[in-house]
C-alpha positions as CSV (number, residue, x, y, z in Angstrom):
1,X,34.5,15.8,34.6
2,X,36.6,17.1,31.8
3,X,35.1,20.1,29.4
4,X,34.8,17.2,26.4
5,X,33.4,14.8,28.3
6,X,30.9,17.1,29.4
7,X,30.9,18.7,25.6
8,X,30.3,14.4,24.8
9,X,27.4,13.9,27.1
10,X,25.5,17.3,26.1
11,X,25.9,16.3,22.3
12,X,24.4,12.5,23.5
13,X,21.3,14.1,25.0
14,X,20.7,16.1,21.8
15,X,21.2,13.1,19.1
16,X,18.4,11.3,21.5
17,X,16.1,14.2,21.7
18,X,16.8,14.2,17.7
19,X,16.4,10.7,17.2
20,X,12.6,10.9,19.2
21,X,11.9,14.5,17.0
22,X,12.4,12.1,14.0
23,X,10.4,8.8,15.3
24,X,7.2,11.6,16.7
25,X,7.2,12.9,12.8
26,X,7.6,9.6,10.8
27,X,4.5,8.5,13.3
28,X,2.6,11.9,12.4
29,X,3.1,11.5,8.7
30,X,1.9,7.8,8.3
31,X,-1.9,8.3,9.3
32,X,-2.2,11.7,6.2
33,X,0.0,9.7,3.9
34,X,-2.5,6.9,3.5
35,X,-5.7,8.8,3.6
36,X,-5.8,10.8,0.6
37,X,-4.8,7.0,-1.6
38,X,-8.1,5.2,0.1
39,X,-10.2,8.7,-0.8
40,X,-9.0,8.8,-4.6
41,X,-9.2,5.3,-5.0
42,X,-12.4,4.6,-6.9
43,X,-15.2,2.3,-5.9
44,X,-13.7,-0.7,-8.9
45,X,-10.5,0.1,-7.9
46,X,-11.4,-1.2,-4.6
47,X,-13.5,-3.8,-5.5
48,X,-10.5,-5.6,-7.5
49,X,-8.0,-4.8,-4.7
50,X,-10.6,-6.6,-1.9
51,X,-10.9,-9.7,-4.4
52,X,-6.9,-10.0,-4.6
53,X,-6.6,-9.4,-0.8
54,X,-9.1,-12.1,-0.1
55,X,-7.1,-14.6,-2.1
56,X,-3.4,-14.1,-1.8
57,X,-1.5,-15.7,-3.4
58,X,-4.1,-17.0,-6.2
59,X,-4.4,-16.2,-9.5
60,X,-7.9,-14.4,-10.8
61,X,-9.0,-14.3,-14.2
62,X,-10.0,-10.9,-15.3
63,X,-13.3,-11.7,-16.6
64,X,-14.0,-12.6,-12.5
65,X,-12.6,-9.0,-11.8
66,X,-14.8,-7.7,-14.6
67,X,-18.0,-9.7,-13.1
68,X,-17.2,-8.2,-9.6
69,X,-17.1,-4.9,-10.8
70,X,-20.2,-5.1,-12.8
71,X,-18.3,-4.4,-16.3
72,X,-20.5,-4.3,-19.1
73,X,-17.3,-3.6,-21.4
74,X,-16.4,-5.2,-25.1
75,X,-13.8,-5.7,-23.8
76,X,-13.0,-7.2,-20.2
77,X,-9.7,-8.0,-20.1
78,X,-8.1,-4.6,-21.4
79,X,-11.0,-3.0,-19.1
80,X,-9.1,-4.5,-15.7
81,X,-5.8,-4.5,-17.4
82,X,-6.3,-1.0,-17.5
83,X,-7.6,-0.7,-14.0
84,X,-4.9,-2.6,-12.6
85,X,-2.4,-0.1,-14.0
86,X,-4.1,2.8,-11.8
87,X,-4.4,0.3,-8.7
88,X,-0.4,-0.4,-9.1
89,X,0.1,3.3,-8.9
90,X,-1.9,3.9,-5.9
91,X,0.5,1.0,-4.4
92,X,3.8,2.4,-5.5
93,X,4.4,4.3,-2.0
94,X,3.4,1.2,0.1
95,X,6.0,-1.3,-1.3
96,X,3.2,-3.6,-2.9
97,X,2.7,-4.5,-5.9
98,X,0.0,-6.8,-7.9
99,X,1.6,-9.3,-9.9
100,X,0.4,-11.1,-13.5
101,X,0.4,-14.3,-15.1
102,X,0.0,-13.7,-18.8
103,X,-3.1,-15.4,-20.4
104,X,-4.2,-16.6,-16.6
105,X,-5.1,-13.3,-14.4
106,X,-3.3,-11.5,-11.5
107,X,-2.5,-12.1,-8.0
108,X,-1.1,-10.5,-4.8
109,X,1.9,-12.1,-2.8
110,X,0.6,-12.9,0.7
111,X,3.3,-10.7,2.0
112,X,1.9,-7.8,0.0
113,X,-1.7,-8.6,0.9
114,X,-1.2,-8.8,5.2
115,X,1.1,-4.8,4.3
116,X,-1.9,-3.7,2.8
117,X,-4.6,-5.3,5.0
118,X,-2.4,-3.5,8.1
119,X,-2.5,-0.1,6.3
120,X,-5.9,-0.4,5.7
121,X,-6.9,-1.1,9.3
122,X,-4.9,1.2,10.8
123,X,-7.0,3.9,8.4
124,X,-10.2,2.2,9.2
């Protein structure tokens, strides 16, 4: 065997040894990345993400948000609008997102919902 070849083979070895370095991390940093969202999140926060995960795809009203967090606000609809805003950000790194239909209430894609409903198993 020629000195490149061999110099070819050793350099083979070491991208595969990299390329399992890099799948071992990605695998460690998953499990901490999730945690510290689910502790931060607040009790409302998710109340209103378990009512759009139970109905993908569906539109709720926000005075039904408001009733299942126990609201006692004025104002309802700016009360969830304003939670969903925090909710949205605690999505960002997870590729989902909560979607609205002006006048009508907000809903989750069913694509978004089964992401989240894996993440959220895999922390349980």
């Amino acid at each position: 065997m020629s000195e490149a070849a061999a110099m070819v083979m050793r350099l083979r070895d070491k991208i595969d040894e990299l390329e399992e370095t890099v799948l071992q991390l990605r695998e460690q940093l998953r499990g901490p990345m999730l945690s510290p969202h689910l502790i931060q999140m607040r009790p409302q926060h998710r109340i209103i993400l378990g009512m759009l995960l139970a109905y993908p795809g569906k539109i709720i009203s926000p005075e039904q948000l408001a009733l299942a967090i126990n609201s006692k606000s004025e104002d309802p609809v700016r009360l969830v609008a304003v939670q969903i805003v925090l909710i949205r950000r605690f999505l960002v790194p997870y590729g989902a997102k909560i979607n609205n239909e002006w006048g009508s209430g907000y809903w989750i894609r069913k694509e978004d919902a089964d992401k989240l409903r894996q993440l959220l198993d895999r922390a349980a």
